[in-house]
RONU-205332 format. One record per residue (C-alpha): z, y, x. Coordinates in nm, 2 decimals. Layout:
// RONU-205332
       zz       yy       xx
        Z        Y        X
...
// end
This chain:
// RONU-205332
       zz       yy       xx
     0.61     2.64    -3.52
     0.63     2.63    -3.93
     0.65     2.89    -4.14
     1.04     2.81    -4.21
     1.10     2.86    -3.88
     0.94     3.15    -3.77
     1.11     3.32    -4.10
     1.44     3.16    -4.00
     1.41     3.31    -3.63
     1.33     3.65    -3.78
     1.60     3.64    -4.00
     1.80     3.59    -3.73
     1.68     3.88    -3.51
     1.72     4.09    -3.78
     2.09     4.01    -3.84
     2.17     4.03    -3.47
     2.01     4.41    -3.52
     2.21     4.50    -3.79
     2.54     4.43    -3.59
     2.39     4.49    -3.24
     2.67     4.77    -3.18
     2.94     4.55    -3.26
     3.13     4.41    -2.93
     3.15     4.02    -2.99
     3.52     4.00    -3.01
     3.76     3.75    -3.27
     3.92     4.07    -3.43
     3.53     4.18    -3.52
     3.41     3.89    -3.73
     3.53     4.06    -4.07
     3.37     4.36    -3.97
     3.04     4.20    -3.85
     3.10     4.00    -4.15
     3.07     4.21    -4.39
     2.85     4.43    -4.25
     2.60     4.12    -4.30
     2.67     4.06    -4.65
     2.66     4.44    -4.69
     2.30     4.43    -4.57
     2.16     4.10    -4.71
     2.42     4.05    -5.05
     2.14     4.28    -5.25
     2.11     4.03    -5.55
     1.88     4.26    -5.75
     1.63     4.30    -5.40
     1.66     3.88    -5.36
     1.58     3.84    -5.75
     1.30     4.10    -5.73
     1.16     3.88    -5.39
     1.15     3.57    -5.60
     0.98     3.70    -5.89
     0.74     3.88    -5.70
     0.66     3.56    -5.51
     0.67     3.34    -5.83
     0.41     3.60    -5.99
     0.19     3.62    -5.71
     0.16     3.25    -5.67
    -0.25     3.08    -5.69
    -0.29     2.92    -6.03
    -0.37     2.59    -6.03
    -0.68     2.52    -6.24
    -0.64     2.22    -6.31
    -0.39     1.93    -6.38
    -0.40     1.78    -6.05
    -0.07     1.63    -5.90
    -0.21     1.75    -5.53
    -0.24     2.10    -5.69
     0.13     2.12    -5.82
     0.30     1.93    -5.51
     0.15     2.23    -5.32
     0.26     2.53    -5.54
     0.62     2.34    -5.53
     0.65     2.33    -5.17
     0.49     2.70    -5.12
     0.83     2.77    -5.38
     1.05     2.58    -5.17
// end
């Protein structure tokens, strides 16, 4: 399993947590809704992850095209 989906799957356990007391119903999807983007909407906690994972990346020592297509897809 990659990485992507193992974080993916998480994710997903994670949300179902957050609105685990929430009867699956139509008339709750605003409420789960929001709830959701309540609890993962935190734009200064999502800019702080990115920076923190741009900061901590391996520098690449030398100018070698195999080098930066590996930091790029670490990024992406």
């Amino acid at each position: 399993m990659s990485t992507e989906k193992f974080n993916l799957l998480e994710l997903k356990c994670q949300a179902l947590q957050v609105v685990q007391g929430l009867p699956i119903a139509t008339e709750n999807y605003s409420r789960v809704w929001n709830v959701l983007v309540g609890s993962y909407e935190n734009k200064k906690l999502i800019a702080a992850t990115y920076v923190r994972q741009l900061l901590g990346l391996k520098s690449i020592s030398t100018e070698n095209v195999g080098e930066i297509i590996k930091v790029c897809k670490h990024i992406l």
